[in-house]
C-alpha atoms as a printed R data frame, in Angstrom:
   type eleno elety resid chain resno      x       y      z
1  ATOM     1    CA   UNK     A     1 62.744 113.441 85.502
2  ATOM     2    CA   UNK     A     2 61.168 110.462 85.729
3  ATOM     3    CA   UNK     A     3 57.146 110.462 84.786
4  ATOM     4    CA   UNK     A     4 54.630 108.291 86.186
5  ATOM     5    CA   UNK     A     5 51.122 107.122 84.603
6  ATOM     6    CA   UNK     A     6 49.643 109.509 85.912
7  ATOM     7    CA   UNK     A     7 51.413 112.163 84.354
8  ATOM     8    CA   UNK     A     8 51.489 110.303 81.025
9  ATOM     9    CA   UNK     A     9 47.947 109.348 80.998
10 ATOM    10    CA   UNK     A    10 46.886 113.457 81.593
11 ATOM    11    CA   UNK     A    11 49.192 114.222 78.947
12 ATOM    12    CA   UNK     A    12 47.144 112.285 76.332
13 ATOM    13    CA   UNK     A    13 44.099 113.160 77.591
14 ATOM    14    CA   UNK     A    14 45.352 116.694 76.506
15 ATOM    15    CA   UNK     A    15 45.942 115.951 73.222
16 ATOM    16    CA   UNK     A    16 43.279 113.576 72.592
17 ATOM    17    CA   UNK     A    17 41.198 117.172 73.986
18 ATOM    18    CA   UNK     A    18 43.540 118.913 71.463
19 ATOM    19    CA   UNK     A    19 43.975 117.268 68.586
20 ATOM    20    CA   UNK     A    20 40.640 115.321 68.833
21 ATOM    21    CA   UNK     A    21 40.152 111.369 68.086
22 ATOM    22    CA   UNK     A    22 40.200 111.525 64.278
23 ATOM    23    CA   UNK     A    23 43.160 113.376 63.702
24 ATOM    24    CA   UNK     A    24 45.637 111.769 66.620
25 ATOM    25    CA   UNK     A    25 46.229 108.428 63.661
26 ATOM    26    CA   UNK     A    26 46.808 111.303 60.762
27 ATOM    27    CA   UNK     A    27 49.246 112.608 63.245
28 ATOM    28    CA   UNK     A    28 51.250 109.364 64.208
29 ATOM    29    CA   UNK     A    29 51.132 108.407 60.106
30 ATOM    30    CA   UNK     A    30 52.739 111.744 59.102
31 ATOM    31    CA   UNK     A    31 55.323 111.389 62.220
32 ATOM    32    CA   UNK     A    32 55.953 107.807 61.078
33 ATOM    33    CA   UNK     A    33 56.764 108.966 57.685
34 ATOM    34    CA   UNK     A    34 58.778 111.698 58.770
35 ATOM    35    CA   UNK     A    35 60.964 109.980 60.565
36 ATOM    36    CA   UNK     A    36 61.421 107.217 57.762
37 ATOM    37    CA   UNK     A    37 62.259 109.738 55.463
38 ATOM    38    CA   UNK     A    38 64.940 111.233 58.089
39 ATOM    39    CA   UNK     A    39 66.264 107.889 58.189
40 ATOM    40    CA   UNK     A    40 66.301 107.488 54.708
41 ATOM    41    CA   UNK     A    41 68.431 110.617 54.280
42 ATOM    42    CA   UNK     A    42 70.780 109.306 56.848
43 ATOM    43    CA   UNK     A    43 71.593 106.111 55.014
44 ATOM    44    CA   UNK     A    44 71.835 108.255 51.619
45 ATOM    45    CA   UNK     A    45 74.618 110.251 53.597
46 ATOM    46    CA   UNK     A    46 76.595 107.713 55.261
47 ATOM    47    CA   UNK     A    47 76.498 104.896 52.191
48 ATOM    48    CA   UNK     A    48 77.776 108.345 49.702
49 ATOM    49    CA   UNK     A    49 80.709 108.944 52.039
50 ATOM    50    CA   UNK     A    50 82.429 106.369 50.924
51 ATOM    51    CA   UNK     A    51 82.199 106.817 47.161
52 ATOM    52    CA   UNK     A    52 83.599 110.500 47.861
53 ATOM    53    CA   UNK     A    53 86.285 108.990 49.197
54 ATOM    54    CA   UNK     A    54 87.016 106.696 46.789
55 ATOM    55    CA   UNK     A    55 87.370 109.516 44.040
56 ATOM    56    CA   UNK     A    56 89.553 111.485 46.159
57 ATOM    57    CA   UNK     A    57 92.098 108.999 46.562
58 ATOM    58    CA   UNK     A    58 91.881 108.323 42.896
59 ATOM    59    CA   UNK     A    59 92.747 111.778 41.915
């Protein structure tokens, strides 16, 4: 599926329609920080693995 600029520019012409101009930066902040905080939550994850193992092995 491979989309052309047509198709991309009508897309955001829909949600500019939807959403309207003042609200389309609120959206991409919130998204932004969403997806740091996803991140975030990763990193917490993979860099706690380790320790976990750690106190396994010393048990």
């Amino acid at each position: 599926m491979n989309l052309g600029w047509q198709e991309i520019l009508l897309i955001l012409l829909i949600v500019l329609l939807l959403f309207g101009a003042r609200k389309i930066p609120e959206l991409a902040r919130s998204l932004g920080k969403g997806v740091r905080e996803f991140k975030k939550g990763l990193h917490e994850i993979e860099s706690s693995e380790p320790e976990e193992e750690k106190k396994a092995e010393k048990q």
